[in-house]
C-alpha positions in Angstrom: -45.8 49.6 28.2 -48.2 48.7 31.2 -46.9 45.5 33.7 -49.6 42.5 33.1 -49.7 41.7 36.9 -52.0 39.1 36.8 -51.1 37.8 33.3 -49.4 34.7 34.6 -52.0 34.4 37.0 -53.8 32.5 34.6 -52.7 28.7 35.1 -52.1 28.7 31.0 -49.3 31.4 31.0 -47.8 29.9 34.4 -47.5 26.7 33.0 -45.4 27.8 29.8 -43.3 30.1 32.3 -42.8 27.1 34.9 -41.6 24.6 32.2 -39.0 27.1 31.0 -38.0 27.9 34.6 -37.7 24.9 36.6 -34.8 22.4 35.1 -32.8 25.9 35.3 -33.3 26.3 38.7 -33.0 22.9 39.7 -29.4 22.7 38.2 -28.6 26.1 39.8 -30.1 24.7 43.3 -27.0 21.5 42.8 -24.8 23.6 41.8 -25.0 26.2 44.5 -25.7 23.1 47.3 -22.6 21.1 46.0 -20.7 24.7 46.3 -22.1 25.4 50.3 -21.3 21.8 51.5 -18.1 22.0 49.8 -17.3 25.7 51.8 -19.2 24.4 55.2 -17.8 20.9 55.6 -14.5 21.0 53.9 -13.0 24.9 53.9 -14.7 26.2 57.1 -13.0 26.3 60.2 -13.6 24.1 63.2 -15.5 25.8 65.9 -13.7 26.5 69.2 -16.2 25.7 71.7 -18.3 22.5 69.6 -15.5 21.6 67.3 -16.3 19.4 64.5 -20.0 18.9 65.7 -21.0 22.5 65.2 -20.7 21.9 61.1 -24.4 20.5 60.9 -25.3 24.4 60.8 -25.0 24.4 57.5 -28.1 22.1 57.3 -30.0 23.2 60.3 -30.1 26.9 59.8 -31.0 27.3 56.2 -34.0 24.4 56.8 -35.1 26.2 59.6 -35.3 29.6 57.8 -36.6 27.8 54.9 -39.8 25.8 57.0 -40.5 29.4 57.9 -39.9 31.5 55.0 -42.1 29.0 53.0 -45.6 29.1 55.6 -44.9 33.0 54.8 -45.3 32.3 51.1 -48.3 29.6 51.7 -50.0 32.7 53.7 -48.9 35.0 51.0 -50.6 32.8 48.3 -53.2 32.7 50.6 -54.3 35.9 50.7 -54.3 36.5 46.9 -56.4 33.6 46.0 -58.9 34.8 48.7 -59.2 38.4 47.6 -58.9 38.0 44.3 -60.5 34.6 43.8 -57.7 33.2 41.4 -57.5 29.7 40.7 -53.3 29.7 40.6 -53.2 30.8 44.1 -54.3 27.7 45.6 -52.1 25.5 43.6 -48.9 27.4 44.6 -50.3 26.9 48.0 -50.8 23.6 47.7 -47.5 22.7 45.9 -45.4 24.8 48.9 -46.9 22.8 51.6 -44.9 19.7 51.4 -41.5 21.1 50.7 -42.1 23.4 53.8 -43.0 20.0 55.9 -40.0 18.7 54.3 -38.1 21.3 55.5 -39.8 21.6 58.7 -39.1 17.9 59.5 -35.2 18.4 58.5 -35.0 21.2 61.0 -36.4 19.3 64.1 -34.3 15.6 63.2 -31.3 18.2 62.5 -32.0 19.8 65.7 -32.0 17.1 67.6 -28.7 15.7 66.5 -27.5 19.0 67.4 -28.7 19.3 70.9 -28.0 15.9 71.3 -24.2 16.1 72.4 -24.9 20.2 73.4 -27.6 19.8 75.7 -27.0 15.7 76.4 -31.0 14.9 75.3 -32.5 14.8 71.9 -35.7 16.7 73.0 -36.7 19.3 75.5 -39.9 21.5 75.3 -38.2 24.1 74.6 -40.2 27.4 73.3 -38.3 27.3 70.2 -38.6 23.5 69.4 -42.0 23.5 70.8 -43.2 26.4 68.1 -41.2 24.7 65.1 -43.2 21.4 66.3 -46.1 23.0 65.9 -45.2 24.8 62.4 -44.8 21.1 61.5 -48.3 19.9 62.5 -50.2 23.3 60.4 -48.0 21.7 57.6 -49.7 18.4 58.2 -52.9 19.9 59.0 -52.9 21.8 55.6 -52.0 18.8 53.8 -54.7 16.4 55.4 -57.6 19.1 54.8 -56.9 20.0 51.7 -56.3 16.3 50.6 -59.9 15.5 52.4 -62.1 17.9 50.4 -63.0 16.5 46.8 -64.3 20.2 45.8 -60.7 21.6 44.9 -62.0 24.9 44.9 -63.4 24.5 48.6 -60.4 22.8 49.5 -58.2 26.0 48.8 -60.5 27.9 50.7 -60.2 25.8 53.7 -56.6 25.3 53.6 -56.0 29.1 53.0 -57.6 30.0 56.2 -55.5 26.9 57.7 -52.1 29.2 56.2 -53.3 32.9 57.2 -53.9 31.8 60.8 -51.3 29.7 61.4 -48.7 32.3 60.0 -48.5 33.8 64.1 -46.9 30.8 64.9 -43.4 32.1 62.6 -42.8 35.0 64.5 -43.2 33.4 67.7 -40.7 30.8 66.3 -38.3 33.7 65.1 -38.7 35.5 68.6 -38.8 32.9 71.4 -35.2 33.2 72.4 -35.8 37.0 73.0 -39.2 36.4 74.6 -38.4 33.2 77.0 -35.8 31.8 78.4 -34.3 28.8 76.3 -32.1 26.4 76.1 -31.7 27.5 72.2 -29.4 29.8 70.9 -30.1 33.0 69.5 -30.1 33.7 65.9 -27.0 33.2 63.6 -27.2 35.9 61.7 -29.0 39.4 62.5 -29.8 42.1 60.2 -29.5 44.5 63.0 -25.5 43.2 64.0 -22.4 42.0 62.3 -21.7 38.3 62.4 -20.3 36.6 65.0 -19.1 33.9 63.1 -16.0 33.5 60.8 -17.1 34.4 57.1 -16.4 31.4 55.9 -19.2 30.0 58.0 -21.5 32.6 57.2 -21.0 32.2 53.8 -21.3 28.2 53.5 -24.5 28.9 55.6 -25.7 31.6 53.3 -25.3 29.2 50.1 -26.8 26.9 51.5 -29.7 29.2 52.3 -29.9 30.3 48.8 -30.0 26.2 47.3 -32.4 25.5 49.5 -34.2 28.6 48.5 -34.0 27.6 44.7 -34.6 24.1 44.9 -38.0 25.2 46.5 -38.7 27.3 43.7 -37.5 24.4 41.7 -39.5 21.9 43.0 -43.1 24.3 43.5 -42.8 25.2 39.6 -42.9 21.6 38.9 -45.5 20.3 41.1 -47.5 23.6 39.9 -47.7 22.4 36.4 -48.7 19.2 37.3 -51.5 20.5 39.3 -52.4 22.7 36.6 -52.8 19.4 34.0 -54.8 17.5 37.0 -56.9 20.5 37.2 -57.5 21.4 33.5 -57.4 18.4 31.9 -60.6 19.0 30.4 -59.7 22.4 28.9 -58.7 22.6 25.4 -55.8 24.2 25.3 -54.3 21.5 27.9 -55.7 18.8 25.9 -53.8 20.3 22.8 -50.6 20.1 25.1 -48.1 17.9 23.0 -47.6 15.7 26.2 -50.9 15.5 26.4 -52.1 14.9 22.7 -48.9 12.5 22.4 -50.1 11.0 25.4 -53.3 9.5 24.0 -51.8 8.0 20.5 
């Protein structure tokens, strides 16, 4: 039987898909963040060098992969609705943006507590906090165009070309502390070593990576569907919608 690729593409199969999916993911996203804080803050081991401070990791890390990981997706989402001109593109774009500023935002007020009593200053202008400030402005900028633009259609346009160009600013971010010389540390975990941390850490950081990971997905499949009802409220198979149709009695 041949794959329907773009079957879901169509904002009327995603939104049956994304109301089945996202209260499963959002309790699997508690569930696996209750788990990580628990293994982080409570079973880990104290560090030897930053002691009890170092713990804040477990938020840091997974954000800042996450602010990342997500501008990835935005460009990703980008692309597609760009080449192939569908309509569900620019919504995912559009519902990703504000959990990666979220993120974004946690990783630089995280950061700072961080460096804070490691570095004895909340802020330096530092390649690697310098980039992430940035990442957190092409958030903003995406948000502010795309909000600006009544033509929704336009509006994805212009923020897509907003998320394809800005997406050289996360490798930079990923490889400043190879390419400069930083007062940041190098990466936590590497695919190309073993860790250098206990496994307890790396595993309290890695489920936290993973909630994070599933309360985006979470989160994007629910803002999705209501962009979908903001955008086809005319349509007839919205207006048959039993929220919608119950709505108006």
């Amino acid at each position: 039987m041949a794959i329907r690729w773009f079957y879901y593409a169509a904002p009327q199969n995603f939104y049956a898909l994304a109301g089945r999916l996202w209260p499963w993911l959002a309790v699997l996203a508690t569930a696996l963040g209750v788990v990580g804080l628990w293994v982080g803050f409570a079973l880990a081991p104290e560090d030897a060098q930053q002691g009890e401070g170092y713990r804040i990791i477990f938020v840091h890390v997974p954000v800042s992969w996450m602010s990342m990981v997500i501008y990835l997706a935005m460009a990703f989402w980008s692309i597609l609705g760009l080449t192939f001109n569908t309509r569900l593109s620019g919504m995912m774009t559009r519902a990703l943006a504000p959990t990666g500023a979220m993120f974004t935002f946690l990783s630089l007020w995280t950061g700072a507590l961080w460096g804070k009593p490691m570095w004895g200053t909340w802020w330096v202008w530092d390649a690697r906090l310098t980039s992430e400030l940035i990442l957190f402005f092409l958030y903003l900028g995406y948000i502010a165009l795309t909000s600006a633009i009544d033509d929704v259609r336009r509006a994805d346009r212009a923020g897509a070309l907003i998320a394809i160009v800005g997406a050289i600013n996360v490798p930079i971010i990923y490889f400043s502390v190879k390419w400069w010389n930083t007062l940041h540390q190098g990466a936590s975990v590497s695919l190309t070593r073993s860790p250098s941390m206990a496994q307890l850490m790396l595993w309290g950081m890695l489920l936290m990576a993973l909630s994070f990971w599933v309360y985006t997905l979470a989160v994007v499949t629910y803002r999705v569907r209501s962009l979908i009802l903001e955008r086809e409220r005319h349509t007839a198979w919205v207006q048959a919608l039993p929220e919608v149709s119950g709505a108006k009695k």
